[in-house]
N, C-alpha and C positions, 0 to 999 in steps of 0.2 A: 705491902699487901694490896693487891686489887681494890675497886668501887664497883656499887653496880654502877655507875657512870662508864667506867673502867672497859666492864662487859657488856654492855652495850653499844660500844664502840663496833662489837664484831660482828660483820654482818650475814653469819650464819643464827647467833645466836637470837638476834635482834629479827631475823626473821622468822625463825622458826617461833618465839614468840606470841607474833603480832600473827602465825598459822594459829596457833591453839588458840587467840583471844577470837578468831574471826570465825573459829569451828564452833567455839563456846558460843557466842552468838546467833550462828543458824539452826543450832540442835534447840538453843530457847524457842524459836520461831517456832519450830516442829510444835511446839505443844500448844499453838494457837488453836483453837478449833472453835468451829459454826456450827450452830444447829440450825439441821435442815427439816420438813418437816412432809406430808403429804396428805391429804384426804379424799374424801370420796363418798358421793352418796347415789340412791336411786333405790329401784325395785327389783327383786330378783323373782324371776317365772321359775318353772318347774325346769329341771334339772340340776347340771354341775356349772357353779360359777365360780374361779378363780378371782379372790380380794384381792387389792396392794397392785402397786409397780413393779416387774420386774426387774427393772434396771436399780431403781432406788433400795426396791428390800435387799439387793445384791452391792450394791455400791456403797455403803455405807455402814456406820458400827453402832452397835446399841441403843438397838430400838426399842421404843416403848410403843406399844397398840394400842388401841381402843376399838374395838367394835361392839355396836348399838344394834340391836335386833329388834326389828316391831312389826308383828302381824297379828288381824284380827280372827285367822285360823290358817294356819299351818304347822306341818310338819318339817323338821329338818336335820340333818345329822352336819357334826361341824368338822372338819379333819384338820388335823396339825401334826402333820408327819406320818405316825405309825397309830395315832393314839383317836378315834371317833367317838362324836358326845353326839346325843339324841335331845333334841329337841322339840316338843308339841307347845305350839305358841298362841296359845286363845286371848285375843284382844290384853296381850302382856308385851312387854318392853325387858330386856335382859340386855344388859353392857357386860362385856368379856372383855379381857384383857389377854389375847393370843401370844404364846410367844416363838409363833414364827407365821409366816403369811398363812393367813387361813383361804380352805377349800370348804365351799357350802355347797351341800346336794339337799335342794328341796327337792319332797316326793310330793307333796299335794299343796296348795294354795301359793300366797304369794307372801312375799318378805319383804318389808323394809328396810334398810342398812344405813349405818352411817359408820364409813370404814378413816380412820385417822392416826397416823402413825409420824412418831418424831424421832430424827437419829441425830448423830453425831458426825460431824467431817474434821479432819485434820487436812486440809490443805497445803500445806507446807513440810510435811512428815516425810514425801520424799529425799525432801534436801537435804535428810539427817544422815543419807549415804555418803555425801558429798562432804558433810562437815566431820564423817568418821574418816576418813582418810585425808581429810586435810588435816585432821589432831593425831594421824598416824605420822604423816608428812614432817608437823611440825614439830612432833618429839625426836626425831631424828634428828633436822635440822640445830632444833637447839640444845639436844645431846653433845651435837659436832662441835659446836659453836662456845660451846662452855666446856667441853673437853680442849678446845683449842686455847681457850682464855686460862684454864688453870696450868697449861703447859707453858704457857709465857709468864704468869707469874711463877712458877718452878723455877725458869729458867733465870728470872729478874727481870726481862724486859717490859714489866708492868707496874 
């Protein structure tokens, strides 16, 4: 009867192995991830001002907001998407929590804002394409490799 010593000798088997430990490997990598973060403050005049980055609110995965509101009179409506909130702000401070970049149309006075938002990055998450077909690769290989070792012990040359 065979060893793994035995089957490790064969060097499909033995490779296609050391394919799935090194796919298993970079698919861990994949689930490293950084939190990235952005902010923003100033005053907003009468009209339409777009908050947030658009490259960041677009770049990145679940985010958390925070938006700070402080005027000592103003009016303002807030938009997120399809859905507008009204707001009259007499020397009051209101923190929102957006969830998704917010559009502010003040009609009269001015705004103070403090716009701060944090996501998540997987920087490595591509690689996981890379390490599915090398663990496709490698069950092949050592399919091959271990279908060839139990044919030579079948046969007795093992």
């Amino acid at each position: 009867m065979g060893t793994l010593r035995d089957a490790m000798g064969y060097p499909l088997l033995r490779a296609g192995l050391i394919m799935l430990i090194l796919a298993l490997l970079i698919s861990i990598a994949g689930f490293y991830r950084v939190d990235k973060s952005y902010s923003a403050s100033g005053t907003l005049g009468e009209g339409m001002h777009y908050l947030g980055d658009d490259k960041f609110e677009s770049e990145y995965l679940y985010h958390n907001r925070t938006l700070v509101l402080y005027s000592s009179n103003a009016n303002l409506s807030l938009l997120q998407g399809t859905e507008m909130t009204n707001y009259t702000l007499v020397n009051r401070e209101i923190t929102l929590h957006p969830t998704e970049r917010p559009v502010i149309y003040v009609f009269n006075g001015s705004v103070n804002y403090t716009y701060s938002a944090t996501a998540v990055d997987y920087p490595y998450a591509v690689y996981s394409l890379f390490a599915f077909v090398l663990m496709l690769v490698g069950v092949v290989m050592a399919f091959l490799g271990y279908s060839q070792f139990l044919r030579d012990v079948k046969e007795g040359k093992k």
